[in-house]
Biotite code that builds the C-alpha atoms (Angstrom):
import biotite.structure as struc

atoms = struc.array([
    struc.Atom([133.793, 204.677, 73.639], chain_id="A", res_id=1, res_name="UNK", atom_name="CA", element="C"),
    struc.Atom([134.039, 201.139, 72.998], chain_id="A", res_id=2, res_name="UNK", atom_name="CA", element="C"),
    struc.Atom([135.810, 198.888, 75.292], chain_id="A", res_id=3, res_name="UNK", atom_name="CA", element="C"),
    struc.Atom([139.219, 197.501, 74.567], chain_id="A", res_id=4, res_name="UNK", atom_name="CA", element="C"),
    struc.Atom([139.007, 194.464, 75.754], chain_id="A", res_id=5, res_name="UNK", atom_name="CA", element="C"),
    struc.Atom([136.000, 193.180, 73.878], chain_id="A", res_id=6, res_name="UNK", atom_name="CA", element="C"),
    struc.Atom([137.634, 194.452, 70.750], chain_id="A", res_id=7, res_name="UNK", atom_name="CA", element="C"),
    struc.Atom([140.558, 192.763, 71.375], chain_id="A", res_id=8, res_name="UNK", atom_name="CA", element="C"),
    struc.Atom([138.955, 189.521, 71.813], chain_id="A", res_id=9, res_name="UNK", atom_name="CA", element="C"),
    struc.Atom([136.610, 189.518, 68.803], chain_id="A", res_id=10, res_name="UNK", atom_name="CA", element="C"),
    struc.Atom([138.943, 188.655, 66.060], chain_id="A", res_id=11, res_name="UNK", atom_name="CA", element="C"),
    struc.Atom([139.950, 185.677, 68.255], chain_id="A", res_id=12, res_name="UNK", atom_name="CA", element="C"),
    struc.Atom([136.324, 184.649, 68.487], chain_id="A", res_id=13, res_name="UNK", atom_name="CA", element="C"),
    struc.Atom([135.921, 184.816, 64.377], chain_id="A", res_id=14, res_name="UNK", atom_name="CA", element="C"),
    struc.Atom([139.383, 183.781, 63.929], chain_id="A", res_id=15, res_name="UNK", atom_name="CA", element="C"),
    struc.Atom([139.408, 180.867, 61.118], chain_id="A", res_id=16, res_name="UNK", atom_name="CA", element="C"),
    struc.Atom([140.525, 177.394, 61.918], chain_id="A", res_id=17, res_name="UNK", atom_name="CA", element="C"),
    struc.Atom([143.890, 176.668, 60.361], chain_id="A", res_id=18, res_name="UNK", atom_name="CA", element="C"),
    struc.Atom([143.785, 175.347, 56.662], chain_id="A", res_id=19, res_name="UNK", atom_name="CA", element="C"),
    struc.Atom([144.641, 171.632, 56.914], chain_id="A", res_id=20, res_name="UNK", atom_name="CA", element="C"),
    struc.Atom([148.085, 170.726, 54.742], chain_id="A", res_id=21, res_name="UNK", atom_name="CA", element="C"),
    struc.Atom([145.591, 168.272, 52.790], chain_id="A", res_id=22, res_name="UNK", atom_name="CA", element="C"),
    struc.Atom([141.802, 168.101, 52.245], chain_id="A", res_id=23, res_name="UNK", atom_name="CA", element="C"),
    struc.Atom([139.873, 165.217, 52.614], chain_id="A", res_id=24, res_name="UNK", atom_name="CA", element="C"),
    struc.Atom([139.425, 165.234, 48.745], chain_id="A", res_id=25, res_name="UNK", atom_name="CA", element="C"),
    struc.Atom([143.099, 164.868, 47.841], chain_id="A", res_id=26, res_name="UNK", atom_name="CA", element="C"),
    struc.Atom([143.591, 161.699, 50.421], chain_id="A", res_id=27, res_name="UNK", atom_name="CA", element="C"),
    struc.Atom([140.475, 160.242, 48.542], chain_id="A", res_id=28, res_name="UNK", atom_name="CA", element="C"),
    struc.Atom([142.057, 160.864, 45.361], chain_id="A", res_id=29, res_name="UNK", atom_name="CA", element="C"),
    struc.Atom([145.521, 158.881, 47.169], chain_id="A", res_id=30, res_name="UNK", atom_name="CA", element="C"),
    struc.Atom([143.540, 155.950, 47.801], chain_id="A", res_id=31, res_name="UNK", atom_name="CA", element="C"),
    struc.Atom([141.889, 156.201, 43.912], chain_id="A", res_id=32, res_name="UNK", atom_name="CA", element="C"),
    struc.Atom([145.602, 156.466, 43.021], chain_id="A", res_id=33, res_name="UNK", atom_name="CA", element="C"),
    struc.Atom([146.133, 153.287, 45.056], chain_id="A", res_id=34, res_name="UNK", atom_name="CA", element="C"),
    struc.Atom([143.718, 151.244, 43.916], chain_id="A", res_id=35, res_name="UNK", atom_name="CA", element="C"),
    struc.Atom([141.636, 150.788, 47.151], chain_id="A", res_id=36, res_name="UNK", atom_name="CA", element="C"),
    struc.Atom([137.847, 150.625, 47.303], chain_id="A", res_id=37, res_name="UNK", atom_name="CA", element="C"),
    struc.Atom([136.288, 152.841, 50.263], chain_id="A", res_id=38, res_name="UNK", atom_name="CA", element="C"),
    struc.Atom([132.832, 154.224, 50.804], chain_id="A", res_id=39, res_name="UNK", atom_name="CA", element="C"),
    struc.Atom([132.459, 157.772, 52.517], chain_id="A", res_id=40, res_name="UNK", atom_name="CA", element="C"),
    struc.Atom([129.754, 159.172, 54.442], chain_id="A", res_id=41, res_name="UNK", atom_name="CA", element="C"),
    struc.Atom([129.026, 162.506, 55.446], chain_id="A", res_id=42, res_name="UNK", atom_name="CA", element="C"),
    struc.Atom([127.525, 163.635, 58.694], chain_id="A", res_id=43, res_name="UNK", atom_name="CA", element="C"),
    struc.Atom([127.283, 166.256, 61.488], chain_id="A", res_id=44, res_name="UNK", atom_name="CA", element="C"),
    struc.Atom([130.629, 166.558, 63.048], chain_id="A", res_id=45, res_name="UNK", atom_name="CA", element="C"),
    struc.Atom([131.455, 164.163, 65.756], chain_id="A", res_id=46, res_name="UNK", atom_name="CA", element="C"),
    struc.Atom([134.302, 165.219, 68.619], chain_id="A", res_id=47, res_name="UNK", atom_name="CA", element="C"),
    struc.Atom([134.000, 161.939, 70.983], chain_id="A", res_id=48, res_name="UNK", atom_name="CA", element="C"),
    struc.Atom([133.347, 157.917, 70.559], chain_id="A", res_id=49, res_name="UNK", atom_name="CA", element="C"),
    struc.Atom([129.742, 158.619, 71.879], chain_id="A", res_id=50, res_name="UNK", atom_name="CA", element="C"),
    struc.Atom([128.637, 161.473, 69.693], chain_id="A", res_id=51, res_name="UNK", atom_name="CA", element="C"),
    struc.Atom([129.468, 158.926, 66.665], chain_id="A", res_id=52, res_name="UNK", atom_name="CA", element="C"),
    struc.Atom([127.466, 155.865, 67.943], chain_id="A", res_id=53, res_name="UNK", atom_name="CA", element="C"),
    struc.Atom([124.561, 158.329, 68.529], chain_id="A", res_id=54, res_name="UNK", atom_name="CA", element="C"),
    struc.Atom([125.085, 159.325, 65.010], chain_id="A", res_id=55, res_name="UNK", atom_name="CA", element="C"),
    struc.Atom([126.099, 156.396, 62.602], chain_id="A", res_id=56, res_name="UNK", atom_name="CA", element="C"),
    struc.Atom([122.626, 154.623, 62.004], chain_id="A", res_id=57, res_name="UNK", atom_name="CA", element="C"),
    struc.Atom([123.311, 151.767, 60.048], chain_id="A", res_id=58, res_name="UNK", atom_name="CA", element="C"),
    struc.Atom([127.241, 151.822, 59.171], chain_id="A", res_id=59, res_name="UNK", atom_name="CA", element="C"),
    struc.Atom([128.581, 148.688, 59.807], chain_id="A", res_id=60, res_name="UNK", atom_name="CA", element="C"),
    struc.Atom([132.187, 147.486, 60.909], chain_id="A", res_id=61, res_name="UNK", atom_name="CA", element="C"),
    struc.Atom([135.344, 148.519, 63.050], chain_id="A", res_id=62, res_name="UNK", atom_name="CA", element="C"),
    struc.Atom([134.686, 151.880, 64.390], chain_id="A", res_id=63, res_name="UNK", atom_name="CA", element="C"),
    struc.Atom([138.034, 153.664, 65.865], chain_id="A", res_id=64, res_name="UNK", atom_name="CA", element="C"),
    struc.Atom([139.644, 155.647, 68.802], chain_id="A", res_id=65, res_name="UNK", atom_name="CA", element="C"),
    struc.Atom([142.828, 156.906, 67.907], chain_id="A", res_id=66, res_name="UNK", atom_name="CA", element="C"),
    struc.Atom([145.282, 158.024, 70.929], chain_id="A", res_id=67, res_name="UNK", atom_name="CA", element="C"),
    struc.Atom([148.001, 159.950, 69.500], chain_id="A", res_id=68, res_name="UNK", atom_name="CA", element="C"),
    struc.Atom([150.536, 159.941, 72.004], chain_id="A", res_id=69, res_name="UNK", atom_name="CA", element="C"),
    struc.Atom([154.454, 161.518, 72.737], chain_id="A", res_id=70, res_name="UNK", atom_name="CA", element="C"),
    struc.Atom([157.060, 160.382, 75.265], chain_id="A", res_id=71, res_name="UNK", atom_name="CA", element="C"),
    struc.Atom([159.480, 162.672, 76.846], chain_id="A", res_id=72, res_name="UNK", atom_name="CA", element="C"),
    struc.Atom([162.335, 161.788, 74.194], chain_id="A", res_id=73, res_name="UNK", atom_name="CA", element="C"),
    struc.Atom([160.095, 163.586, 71.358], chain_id="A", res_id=74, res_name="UNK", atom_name="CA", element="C"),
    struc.Atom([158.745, 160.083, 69.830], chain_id="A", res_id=75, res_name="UNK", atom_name="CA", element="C"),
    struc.Atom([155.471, 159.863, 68.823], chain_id="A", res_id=76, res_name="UNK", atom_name="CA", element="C"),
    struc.Atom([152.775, 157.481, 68.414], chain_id="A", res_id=77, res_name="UNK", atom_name="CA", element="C"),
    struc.Atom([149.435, 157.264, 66.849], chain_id="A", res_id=78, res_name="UNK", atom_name="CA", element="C"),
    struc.Atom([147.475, 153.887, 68.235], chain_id="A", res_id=79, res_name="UNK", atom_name="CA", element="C"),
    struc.Atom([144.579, 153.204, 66.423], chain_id="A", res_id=80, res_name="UNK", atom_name="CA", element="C"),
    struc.Atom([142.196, 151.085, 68.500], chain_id="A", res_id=81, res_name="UNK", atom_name="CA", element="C"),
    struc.Atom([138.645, 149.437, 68.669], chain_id="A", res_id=82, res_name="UNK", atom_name="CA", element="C"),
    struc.Atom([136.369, 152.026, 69.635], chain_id="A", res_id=83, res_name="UNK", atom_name="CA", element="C"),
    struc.Atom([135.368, 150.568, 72.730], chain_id="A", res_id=84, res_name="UNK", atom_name="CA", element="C"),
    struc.Atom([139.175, 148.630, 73.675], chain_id="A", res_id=85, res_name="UNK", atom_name="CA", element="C"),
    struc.Atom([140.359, 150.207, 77.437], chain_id="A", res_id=86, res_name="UNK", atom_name="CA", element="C"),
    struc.Atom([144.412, 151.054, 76.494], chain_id="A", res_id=87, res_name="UNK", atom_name="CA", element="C"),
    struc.Atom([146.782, 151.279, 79.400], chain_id="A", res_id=88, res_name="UNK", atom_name="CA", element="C"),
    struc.Atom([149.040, 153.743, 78.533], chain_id="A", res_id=89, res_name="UNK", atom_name="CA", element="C"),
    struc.Atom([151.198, 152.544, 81.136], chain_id="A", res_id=90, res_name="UNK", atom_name="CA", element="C"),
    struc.Atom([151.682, 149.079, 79.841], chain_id="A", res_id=91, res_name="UNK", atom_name="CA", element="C"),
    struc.Atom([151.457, 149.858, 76.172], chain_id="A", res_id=92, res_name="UNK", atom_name="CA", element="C"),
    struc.Atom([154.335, 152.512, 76.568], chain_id="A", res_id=93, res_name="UNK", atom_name="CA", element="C"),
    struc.Atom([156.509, 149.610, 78.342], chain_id="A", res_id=94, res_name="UNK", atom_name="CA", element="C"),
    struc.Atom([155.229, 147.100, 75.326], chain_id="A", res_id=95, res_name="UNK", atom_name="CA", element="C"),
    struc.Atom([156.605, 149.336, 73.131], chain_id="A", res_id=96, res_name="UNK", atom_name="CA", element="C"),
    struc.Atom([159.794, 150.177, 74.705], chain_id="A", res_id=97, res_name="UNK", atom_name="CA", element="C"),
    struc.Atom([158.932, 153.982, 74.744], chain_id="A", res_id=98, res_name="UNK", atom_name="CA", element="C"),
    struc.Atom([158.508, 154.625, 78.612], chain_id="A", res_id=99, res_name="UNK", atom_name="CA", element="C"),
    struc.Atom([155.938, 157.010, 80.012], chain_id="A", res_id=100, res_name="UNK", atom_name="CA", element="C"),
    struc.Atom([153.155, 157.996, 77.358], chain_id="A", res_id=101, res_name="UNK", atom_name="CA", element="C"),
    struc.Atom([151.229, 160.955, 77.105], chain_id="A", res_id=102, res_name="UNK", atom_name="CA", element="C"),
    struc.Atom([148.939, 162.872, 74.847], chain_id="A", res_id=103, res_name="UNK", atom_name="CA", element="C"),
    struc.Atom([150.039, 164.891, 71.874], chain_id="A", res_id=104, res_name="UNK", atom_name="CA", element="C"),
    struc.Atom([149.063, 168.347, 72.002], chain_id="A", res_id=105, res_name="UNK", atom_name="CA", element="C"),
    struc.Atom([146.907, 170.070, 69.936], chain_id="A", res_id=106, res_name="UNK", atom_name="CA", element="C"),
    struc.Atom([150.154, 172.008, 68.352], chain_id="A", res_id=107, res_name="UNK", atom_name="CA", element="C"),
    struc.Atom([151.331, 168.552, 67.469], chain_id="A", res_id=108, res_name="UNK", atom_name="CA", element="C"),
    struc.Atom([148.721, 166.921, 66.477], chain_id="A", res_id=109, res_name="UNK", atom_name="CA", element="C"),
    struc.Atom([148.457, 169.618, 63.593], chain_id="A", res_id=110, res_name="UNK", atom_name="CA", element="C"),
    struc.Atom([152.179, 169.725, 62.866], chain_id="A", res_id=111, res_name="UNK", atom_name="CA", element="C"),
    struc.Atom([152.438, 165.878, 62.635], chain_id="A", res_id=112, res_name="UNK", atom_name="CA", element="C"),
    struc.Atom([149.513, 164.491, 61.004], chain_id="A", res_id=113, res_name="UNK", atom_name="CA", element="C"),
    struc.Atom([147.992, 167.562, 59.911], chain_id="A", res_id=114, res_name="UNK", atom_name="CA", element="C"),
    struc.Atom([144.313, 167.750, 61.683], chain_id="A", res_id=115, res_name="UNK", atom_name="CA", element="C"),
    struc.Atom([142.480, 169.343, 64.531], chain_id="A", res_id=116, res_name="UNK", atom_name="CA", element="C"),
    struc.Atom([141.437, 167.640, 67.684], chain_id="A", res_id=117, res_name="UNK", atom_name="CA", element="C"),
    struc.Atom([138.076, 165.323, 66.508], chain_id="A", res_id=118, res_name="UNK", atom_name="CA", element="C"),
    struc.Atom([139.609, 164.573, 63.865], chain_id="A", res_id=119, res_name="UNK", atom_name="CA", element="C"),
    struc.Atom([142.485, 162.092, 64.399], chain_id="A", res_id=120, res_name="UNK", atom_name="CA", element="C"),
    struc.Atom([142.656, 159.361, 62.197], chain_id="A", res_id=121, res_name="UNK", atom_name="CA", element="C"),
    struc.Atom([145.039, 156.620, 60.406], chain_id="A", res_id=122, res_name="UNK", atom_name="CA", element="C"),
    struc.Atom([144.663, 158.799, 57.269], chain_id="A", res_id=123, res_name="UNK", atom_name="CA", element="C"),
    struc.Atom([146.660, 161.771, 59.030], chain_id="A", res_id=124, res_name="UNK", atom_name="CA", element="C"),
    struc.Atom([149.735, 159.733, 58.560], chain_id="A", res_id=125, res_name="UNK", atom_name="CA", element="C"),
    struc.Atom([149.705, 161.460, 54.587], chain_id="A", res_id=126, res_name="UNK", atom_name="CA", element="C"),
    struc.Atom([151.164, 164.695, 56.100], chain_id="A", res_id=127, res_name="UNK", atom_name="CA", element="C"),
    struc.Atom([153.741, 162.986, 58.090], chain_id="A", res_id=128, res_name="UNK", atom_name="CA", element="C"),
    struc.Atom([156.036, 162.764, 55.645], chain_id="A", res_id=129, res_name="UNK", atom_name="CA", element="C"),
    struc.Atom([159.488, 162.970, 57.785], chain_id="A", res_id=130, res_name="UNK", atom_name="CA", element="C"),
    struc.Atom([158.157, 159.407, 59.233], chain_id="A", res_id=131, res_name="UNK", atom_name="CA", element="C"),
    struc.Atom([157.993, 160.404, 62.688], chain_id="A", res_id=132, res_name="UNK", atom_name="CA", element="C"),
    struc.Atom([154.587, 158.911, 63.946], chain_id="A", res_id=133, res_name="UNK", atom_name="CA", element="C"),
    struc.Atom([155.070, 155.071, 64.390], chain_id="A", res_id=134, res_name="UNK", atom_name="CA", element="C"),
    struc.Atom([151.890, 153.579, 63.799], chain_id="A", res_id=135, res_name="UNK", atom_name="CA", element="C"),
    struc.Atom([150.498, 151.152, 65.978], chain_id="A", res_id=136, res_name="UNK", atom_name="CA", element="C"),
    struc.Atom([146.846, 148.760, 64.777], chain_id="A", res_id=137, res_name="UNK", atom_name="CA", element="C"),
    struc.Atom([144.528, 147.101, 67.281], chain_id="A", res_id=138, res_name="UNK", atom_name="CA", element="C"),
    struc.Atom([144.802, 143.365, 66.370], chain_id="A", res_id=139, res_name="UNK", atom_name="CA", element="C"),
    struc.Atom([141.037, 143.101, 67.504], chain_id="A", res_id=140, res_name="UNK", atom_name="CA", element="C"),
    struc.Atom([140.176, 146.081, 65.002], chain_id="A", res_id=141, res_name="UNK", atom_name="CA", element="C"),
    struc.Atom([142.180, 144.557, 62.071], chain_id="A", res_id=142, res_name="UNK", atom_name="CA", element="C"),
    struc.Atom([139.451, 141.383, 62.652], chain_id="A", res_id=143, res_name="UNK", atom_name="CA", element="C"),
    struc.Atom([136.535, 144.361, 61.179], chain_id="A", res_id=144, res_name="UNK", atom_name="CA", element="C"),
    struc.Atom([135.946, 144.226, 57.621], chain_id="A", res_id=145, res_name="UNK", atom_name="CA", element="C"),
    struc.Atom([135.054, 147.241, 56.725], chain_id="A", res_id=146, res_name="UNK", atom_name="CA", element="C"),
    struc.Atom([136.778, 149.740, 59.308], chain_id="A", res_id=147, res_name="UNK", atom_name="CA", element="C"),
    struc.Atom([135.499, 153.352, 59.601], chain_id="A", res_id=148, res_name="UNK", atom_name="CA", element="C"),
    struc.Atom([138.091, 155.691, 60.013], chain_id="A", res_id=149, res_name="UNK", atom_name="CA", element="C"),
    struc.Atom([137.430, 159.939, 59.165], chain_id="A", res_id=150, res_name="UNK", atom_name="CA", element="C"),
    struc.Atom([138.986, 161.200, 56.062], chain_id="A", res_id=151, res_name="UNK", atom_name="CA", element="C"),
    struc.Atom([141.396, 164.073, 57.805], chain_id="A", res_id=152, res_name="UNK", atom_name="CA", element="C"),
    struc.Atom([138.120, 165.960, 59.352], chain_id="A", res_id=153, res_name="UNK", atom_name="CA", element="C"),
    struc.Atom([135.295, 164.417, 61.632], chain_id="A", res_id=154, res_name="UNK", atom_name="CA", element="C"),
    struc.Atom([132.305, 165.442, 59.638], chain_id="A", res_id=155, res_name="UNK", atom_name="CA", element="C"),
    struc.Atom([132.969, 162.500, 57.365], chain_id="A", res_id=156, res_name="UNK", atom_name="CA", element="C"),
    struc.Atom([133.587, 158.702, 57.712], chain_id="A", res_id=157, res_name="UNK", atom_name="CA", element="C"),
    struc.Atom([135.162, 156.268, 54.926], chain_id="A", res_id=158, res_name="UNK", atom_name="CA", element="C"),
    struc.Atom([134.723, 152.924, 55.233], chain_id="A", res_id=159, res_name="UNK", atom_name="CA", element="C"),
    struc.Atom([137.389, 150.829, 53.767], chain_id="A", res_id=160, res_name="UNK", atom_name="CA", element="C"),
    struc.Atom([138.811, 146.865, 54.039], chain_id="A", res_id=161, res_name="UNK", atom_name="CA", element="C"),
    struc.Atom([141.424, 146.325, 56.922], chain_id="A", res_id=162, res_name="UNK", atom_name="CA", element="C"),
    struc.Atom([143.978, 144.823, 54.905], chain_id="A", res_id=163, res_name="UNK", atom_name="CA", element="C"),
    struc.Atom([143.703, 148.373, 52.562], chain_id="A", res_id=164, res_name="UNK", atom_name="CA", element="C"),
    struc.Atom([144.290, 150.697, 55.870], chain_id="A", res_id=165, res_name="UNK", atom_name="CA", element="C"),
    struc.Atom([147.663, 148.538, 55.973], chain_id="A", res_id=166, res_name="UNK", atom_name="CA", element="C"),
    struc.Atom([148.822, 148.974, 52.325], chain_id="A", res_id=167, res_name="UNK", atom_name="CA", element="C"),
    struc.Atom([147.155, 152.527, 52.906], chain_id="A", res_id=168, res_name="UNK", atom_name="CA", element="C"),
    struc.Atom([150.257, 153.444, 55.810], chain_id="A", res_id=169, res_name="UNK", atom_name="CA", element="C"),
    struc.Atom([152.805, 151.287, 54.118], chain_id="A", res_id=170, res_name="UNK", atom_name="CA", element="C"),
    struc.Atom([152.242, 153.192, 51.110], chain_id="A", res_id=171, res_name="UNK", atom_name="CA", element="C"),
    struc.Atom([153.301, 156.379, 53.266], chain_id="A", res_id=172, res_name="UNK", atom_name="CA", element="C"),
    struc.Atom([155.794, 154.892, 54.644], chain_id="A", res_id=173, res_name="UNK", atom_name="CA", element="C"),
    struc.Atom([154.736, 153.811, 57.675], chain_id="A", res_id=174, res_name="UNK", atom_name="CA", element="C"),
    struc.Atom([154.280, 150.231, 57.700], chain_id="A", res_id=175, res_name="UNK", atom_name="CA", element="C"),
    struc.Atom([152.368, 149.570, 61.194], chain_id="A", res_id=176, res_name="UNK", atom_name="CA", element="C"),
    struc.Atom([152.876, 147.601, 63.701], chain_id="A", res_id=177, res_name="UNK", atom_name="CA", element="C"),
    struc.Atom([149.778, 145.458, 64.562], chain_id="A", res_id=178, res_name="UNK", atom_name="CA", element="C"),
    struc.Atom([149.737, 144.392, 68.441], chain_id="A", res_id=179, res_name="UNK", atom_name="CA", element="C"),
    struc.Atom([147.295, 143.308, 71.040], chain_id="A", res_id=180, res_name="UNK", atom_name="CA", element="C"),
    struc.Atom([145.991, 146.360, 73.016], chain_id="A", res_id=181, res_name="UNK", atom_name="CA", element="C"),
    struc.Atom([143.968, 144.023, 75.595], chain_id="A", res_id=182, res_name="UNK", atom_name="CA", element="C"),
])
C-alpha cells in the first residue's frame, strides 16, 4: 500500500509556479508602445548578484540589486541599486522617513509587482497599478548608460538608457525618487 505521506507531498513537488499577471513579452511591447530603445538577452536563470557576473560575458553597463522592502505601517519600497552599492537599511529607512525597513515577502513581492523571488526588477512596477511601491533609483546607477535590469523573470536581461527606466516608471505612475544610497 502506498504511503500517504509521499503522496501527499508529490503534487507539491510538481506543483506549477504561479502565472505572472504579465509576461515579459507584453512589458516589451509597453516600452515599443513608449517609444524606448532596449536590447534583451536571454540566459540561464540567475537568483543572486554573483550567479549574473559569472554569467553576463560581455554586457556592458549598470547592473542592479533591487531590495524590495515594507515597514510596519504597510508601505512599501522597491530600491533599485548598483549591483555592488552596500544599503543600510537602517539609515535609508530614516532618509526616507519610513522607520524600520524590512524585506517584502515572497507573498508580496508577487501581489505587488507581480514576480517571483530572482526576479525583482524596476519593470515589476507595471503590475502595481494601485501605486503602492514608491520607487527609489541609485544616483550612482542612474550615471550607467545602458542599465540592465530583467524583464519580469531572471532568465532574461534588457538593457535600456537610464533616462528611459525614468520615463519607463513615470509612465506607470510612479515617478521615482533618485537619492544617494552611499
Amino acid at each position: 500500500m502506498p504511503n500517504d505521506t509521499a503522496q501527499a507531498a508529490t503534487p507539491h513537488a510538481t506543483a506549477e509556479p504561479p502565472r505572472l499577471p504579465t509576461s515579459p513579452q507584453e512589458l516589451l511591447a509597453r516600452l515599443d508602445a513608449l517609444g524606448i530603445a532596449y536590447r534583451n538577452h536571454e540566459h540561464a536563470a540567475v537568483f543572486t548578484v554573483e550567479e549574473a557576473k559569472a554569467l553576463r560575458g560581455e554586457l556592458t553597463g549598470g547592473h542592479i540589486k533591487n531590495l524590495f522592502l515594507r515597514n510596519k505601517k504597510e508601505e512599501m519600497w522597491l530600491v533599485v541599486a548598483e549591483e555592488d552599492k552596500r544599503i543600510d537599511l537602517k539609515a535609508l529607512g530614516e532618509r526616507l522617513g519610513a522607520g524600520k525597513l524590512s524585506f517584502g515577502s515572497p507573498d508580496r513581492l508577487l501581489r505587488y509587482l507581480g514576480v517571483l523571488p530572482g526576479a525583482v526588477t524596476p519593470f515589476g512596477i507595471i503590475n502595481d497599478s494601485e501605486r503602492k511601491v514608491k520607487v527609489v533609483l541609485d544616483r550612482d546607477l542612474m550615471a550607467f548608460n545602458p542599465v540592465n535590469a530583467h524583464p519580469l523573470v531572471n532568465t532574461m536581461t534588457t538593457a535600456l538608457a537610464p533616462e528611459d527606466l525614468v520615463r519607463f516608471l513615470e509612465a506607470e505612475g510612479h515617478p521615482p525618487l533618485i537619492a544617494d544610497l552611499s
